[in-house]
Structure formats: structure tokens, C-alpha cells
C-alpha positions in Angstrom: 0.0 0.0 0.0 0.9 3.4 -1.2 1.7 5.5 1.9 3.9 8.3 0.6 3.2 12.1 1.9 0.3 10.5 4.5 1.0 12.1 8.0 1.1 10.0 11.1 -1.3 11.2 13.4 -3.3 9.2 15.1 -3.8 5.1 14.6 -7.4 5.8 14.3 -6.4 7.1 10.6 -4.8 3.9 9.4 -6.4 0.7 8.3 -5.3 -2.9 9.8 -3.3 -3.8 6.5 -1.2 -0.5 6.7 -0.2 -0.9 10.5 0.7 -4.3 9.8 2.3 -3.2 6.9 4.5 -0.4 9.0 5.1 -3.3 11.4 6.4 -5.4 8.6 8.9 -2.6 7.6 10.0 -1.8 10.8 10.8 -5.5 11.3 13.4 -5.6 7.9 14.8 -1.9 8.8 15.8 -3.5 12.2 16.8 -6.9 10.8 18.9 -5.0 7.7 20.7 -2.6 11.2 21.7 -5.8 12.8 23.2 -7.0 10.0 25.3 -4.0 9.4 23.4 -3.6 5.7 23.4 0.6 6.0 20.6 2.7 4.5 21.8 5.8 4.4 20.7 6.7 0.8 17.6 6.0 1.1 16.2 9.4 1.9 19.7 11.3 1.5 19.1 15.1 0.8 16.1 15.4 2.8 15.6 17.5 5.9 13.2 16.8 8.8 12.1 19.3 11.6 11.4 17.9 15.2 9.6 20.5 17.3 9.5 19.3 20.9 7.2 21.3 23.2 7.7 18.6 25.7 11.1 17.0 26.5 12.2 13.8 25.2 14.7 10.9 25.8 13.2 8.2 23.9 11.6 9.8 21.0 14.0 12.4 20.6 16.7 10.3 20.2 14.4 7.8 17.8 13.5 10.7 15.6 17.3 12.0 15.2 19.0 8.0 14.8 16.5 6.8 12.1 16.3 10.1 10.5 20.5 9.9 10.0 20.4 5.9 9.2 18.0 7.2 7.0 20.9 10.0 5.3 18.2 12.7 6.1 19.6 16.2 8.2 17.3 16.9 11.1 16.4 20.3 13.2 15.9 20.2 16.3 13.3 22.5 18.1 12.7 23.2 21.6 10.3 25.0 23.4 12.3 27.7 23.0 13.5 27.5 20.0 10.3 28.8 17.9 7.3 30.6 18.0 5.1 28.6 17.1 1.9 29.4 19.1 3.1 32.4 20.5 4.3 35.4 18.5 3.1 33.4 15.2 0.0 30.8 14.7 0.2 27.0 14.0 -1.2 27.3 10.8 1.8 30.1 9.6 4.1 28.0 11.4 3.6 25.2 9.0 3.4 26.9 6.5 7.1 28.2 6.9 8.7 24.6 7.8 6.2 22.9 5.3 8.6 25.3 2.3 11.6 24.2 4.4 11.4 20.6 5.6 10.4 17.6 4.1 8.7 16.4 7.1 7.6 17.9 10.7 7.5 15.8 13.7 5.5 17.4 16.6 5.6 16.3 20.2 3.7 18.5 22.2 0.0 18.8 24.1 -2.8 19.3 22.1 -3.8 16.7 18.9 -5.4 20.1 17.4 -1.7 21.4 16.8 -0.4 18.3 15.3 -3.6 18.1 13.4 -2.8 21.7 11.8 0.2 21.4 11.3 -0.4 18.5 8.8 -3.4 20.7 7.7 -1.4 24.1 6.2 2.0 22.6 5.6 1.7 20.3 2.8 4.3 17.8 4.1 4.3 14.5 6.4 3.7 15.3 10.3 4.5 12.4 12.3 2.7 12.3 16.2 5.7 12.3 18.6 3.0 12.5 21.1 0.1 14.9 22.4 -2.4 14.9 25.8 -4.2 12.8 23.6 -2.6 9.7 21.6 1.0 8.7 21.3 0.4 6.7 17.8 4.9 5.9 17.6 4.8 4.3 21.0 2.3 1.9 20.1 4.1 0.5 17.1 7.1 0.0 19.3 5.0 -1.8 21.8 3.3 -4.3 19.5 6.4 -4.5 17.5 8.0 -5.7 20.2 4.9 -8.4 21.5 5.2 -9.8 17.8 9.0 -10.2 18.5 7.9 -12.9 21.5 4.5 -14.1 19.9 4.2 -13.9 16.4 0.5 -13.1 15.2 -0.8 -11.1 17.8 -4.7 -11.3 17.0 -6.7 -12.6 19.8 -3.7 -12.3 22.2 -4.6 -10.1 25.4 -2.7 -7.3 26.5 -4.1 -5.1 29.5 -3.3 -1.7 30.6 -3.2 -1.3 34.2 -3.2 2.2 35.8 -4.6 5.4 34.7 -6.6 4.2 31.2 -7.9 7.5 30.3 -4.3 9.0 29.4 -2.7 8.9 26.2 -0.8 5.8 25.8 -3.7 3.7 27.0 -6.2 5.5 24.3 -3.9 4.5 21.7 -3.3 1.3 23.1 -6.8 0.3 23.0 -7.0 1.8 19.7 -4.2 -0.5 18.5 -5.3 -3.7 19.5 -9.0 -2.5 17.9 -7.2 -2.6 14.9 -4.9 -5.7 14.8 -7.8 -7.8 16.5 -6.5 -7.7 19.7 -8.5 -8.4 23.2 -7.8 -4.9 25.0 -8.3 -4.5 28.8 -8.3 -1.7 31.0 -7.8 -2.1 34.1 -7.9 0.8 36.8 -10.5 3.1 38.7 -13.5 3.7 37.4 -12.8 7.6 37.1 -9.9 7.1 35.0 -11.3 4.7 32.0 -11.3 6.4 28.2 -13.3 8.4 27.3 -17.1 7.1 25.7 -16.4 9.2 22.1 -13.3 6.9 22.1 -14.5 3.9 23.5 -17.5 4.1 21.1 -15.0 4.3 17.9 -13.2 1.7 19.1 -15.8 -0.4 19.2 -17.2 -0.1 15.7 -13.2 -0.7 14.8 -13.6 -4.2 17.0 -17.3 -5.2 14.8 -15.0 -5.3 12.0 -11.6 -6.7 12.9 -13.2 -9.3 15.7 -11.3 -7.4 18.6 -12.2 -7.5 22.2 -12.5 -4.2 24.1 -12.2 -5.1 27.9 -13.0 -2.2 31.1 -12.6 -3.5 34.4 -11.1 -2.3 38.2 -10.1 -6.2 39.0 -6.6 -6.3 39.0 -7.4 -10.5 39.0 -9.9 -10.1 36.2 -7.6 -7.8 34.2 -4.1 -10.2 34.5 -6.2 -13.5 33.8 -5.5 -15.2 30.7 -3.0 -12.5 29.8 -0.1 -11.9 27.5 1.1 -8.2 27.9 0.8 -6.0 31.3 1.8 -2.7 30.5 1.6 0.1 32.4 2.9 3.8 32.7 3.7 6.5 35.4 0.6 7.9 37.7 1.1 11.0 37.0 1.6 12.4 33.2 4.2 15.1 32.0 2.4 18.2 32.5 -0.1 17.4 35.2 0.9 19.4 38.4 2.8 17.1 41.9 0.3 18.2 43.6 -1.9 15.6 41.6 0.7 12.7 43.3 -1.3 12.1 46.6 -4.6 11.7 44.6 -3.3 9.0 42.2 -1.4 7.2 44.5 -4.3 6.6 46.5 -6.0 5.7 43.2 -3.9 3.4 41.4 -1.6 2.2 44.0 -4.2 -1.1 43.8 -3.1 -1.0 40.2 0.8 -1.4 40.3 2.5 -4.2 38.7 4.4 -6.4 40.8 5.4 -10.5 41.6 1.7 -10.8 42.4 0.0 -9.3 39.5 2.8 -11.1 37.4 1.8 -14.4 38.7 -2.3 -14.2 38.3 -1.3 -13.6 34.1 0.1 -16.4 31.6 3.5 -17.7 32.5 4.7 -16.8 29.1 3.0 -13.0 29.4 5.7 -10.6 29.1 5.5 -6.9 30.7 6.0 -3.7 28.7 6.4 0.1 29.4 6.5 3.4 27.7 9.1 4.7 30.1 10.3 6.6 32.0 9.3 4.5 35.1 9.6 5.1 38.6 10.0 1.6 39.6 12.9 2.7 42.6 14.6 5.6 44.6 17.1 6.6 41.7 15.1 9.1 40.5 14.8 12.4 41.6 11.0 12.2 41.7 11.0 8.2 43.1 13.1 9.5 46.2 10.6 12.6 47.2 7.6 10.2 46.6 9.5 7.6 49.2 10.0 10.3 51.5 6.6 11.8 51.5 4.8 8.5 51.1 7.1 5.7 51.7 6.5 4.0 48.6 9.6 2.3 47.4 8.2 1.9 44.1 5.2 3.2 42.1 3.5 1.7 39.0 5.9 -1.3 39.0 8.1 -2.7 41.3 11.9 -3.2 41.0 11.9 -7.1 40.5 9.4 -7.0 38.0 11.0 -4.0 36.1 14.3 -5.6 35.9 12.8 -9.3 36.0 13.0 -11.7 33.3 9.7 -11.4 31.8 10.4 -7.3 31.0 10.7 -6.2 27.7 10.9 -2.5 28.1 14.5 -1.8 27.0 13.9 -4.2 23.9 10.7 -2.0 23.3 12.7 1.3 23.9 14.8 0.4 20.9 11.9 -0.3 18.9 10.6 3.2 19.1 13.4 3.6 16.7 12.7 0.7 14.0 9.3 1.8 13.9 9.8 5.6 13.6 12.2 4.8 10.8 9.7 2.9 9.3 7.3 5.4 9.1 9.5 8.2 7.8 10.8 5.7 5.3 7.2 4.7 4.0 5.8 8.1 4.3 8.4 10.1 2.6 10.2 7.3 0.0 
């Protein structure tokens, strides 16, 4: 399938056969690295923008790697390094790096931005993430279940935590598509939202997927072959949130236990960053205001046998490079 000059938005914009399809590519890109085959021609004389309202370890550095295995040039914009919403409007924004750059990645808040940038600048924007989906993470994370399982339709991978944010949207919107059994698992307050839900759902009628919302930790790990999870609190949202949530999900955290009550072949992912001990600047004032050693998953678990998060982190980068490549070749 033809996907030259498509943006990458939101998964809810792609069919099955083109995700798997991305999935596919990603798969050779990765296979062709290992083996030391270079592609650095492939997309030689071509210039990317990143524009990064909020910071970045993993997809920075996923953007900026493929782009140059890739033999594209990249820009790198910070917060403050434009003006994009400030002193001049999205829409003129893109309209200046659409004349510039062959493609734009935005990471940032709101999907409207991402959404008009695509809009006025006539090139590929790619969803580095926004409040609302986080479309690159989830090839990454299915990427990497395929890795253990093969054909993941039917398998079940369950989101534990706070299901309303954006990873677990796009999760659920992910596993609508590929025919997945999708469950989330956390407070009641903190489920999608129904507009979401509801698409999802007509997406399951067709591809046979099973959409999942429960706040049983037991009834969420049964029969299951991915627990993922993410941090309580999301970049952006004010500490003073952190009491709250850990009194919410707390129930919710991954450890030995939940582990135990899912498959003994189910593997664990995450988006990262985790605060899974006291290394952190953050894990060490949560310990000393609440004692809590560990927050949406605990150390043996994190760094246990049946984590794949590192593997997964790598994978942001395959898959990225996969959709630059089949969006701008």
C-alpha cells in the first residue's frame, strides 16, 4: 500500500493492513541494522524538523537516529527554539517549515496542533506524542509483542493504571485494529473516554477485537499476554496531583503478584520513563513523602525476566524509521 506524503497522526487514521504493513517494515529496517546492511541513501538530501514542546529521551533520540540511518539532516526545536503558538499561529508556522522541511515531527499537548500542522504545511507530520494519543509508541510496543508471539490477534494485552491517558487510548485503539483483546484495568474515574470507547468499538465489529474495562486487578491479569503500564502522574499534570493518584492506582501497580495471576509466558511492557525505585529524583521525594519504594511497578518486576521495556525502547526507533521511510520514499 501506497503511503507516501500520509501524515502519522493518530492510529485511528490507518487501516489494519497498513499498520501491519509499517510493522512489517520496521521489522526488515531493524533486521537490515543488525546485520550492518546501512541505509543511508535512502532518503539522502532530505531535511526533517522535530519540534518538541515537551522533552524527550526516547523519541527524541528515535526521531534523530532513524532520520540519520535514514541520510536525512534533522532540526531540532525546543520550546524555546520557535514561536510557534506564541508570537506566530500553527497554521503560519507550518506553512514556513512545510517550504523548508520535508517532514515535521510534533511532540507537544494538544492533537489540534499536530492536526494543523499537517493541515497548512503540505508535508508528512508524524505524532511524537500529544495529551491525547501517542500513535509511535504503540508501534514500538506491538512491535516488540510480535517479537515474542508472532500473530498477535486474539492475544490479550491489559493496561493497568490510569486508562484515560494517552498511551492507553492509543493502546486500545491498537489492539481494535490488529484484533487484539484490549483490557483496562484501573479506577473507574480514570477509563477512556465514551467518544473513544464508542469508535473503538465499531473498529472491533469489523476486525473481531475484544474491548475489555474492568477495576479487577485479577480479572484484568487473567489469561494475559502483555501488562503494560505507565507513570501515575503524566508530563504536564501538576505534583500536587501525586497524593490523589497514589491513593487511586496504587491497587493497580505491577508487581510479583499481578505477574503471577497472568500467563507464565506473558511478558511486561512500558512506555518509560518508570519510577519503579529511589534513583530518580522524583522516586526518592515520593518515598519520602509517602514511603512507597516503588510506584507503577516494582523493581523485580522492572528488571525481571519477563520485562521487555528496553527491547521495546529500541523499537521506538525501527518503527519511527519505518514510518518516515514509508511516508516520505
Amino acid at each position: 500500500m501506497e503511503l507516501k506524503n500520509r501524515s502519522f497522526l493518530k492510529l485511528l487514521d490507518y487501516t489494519p493492513a497498513e499498520i501491519e504493513q509499517l510493522l512489517d517494515l520496521a521489522a526488515d529496517l531493524k533486521a537490515q541494522k543488525k546485520a550492518g546492511i546501512r541505509h543511508n541513501d535512502q532518503l539522502a538530501g532530505k531535511n526533517i524538523a522535530l519540534i518538541f514542546e515537551k522533552t524527550s529521551t526516547r523519541t527524541r533520540c528515535s526521531f534523530e537516529v532513524a532520520a540519520h540511518d535514514l541520510g536525512m539532516e534533522v532540526t531540532y526545536l525546543d520550546p524555546s527554539g520557535s514561536q510557534i503558538g506564541k508570537k506566530e499561529s500553527i497554521a503560519d508556522t507550518a506553512r514556513v517549515l512545510g517550504r523548508m522541511f520535508d517532514g515535521i515531527e510534533y511532540r507537544g499537548f494538544k492533537q489540534s496542533v499536530v492536526e494543523d500542522l499537517a493541515k497548512y504545511s503540505g508535508v508528512p507530520v508524524w505524532n511524537g506524542l500529544t495529551d491525547q494519543f501517542h500513535p509511535t509508541q504503540m508501534l514500538a510496543d506491538i512491535m516488540t509483542a510480535r517479537e515474542e508471539f508472532g500473530d498477535m490477534r486474539g492475544r490479550k494485552l491489559t493496561f493497568f493504571g490510569d486508562a484515560r491517558n494517552n498511551v492507553a487510548n492509543s493502546l486500545m485503539v491498537v489492539c481494535a485494529k490488529l484484533g487484539m483483546h484490549f483490557c483496562a484495568c484501573g479506577p473507574k474515574e480514570l477509563m477512556p473516554e465514551d467518544w473513544l470507547i464508542e469508535k473503538c468499538q465499531a473498529v472491533a465489529a469489523e476486525t473481531g477485537a475484544v474491548l475489555e474495562f474492568t477495576d479487577d486487578v485479577a480479572q484484568g491479569a487473567k489469561d494475559c499476554d502483555v501488562l503494560y503500564t505507565d507513570i501515575w502522574l503524566s508530563m504536564g499534570e501538576p505534583a500536587e496531583l501525586w497524593e490523589k493518584r497514589i491513593k487511586l492506582l496504587r491497587p493497580y501497580q505491577v508487581n510479583k503478584e499481578l505477574m503471577a495471576m497472568a500467563k507464565p509466558t506473558a511478558i511486561f511492557e512500558h512506555c518509560l520513563p518508570s519510577f519503579h525505585d529511589r534513583e530518580t529524583t522524583v522516586g526518592e521525594d515520593i518515598y519520602q513523602k509517602f514511603g512507597l519504594e516503588a510506584m507503577e511497578v516494582t523493581d523485580d518486576v522492572f528488571l525481571g525476566h519477563q520485562a521487555r521495556q528496553f527491547q521495546e525502547a529500541e523499537n521506538r526507533m525501527h518503527t519511527i524509521k519505518a514510518v518516515m521511510y514509508a511516508t516520505l520514499k
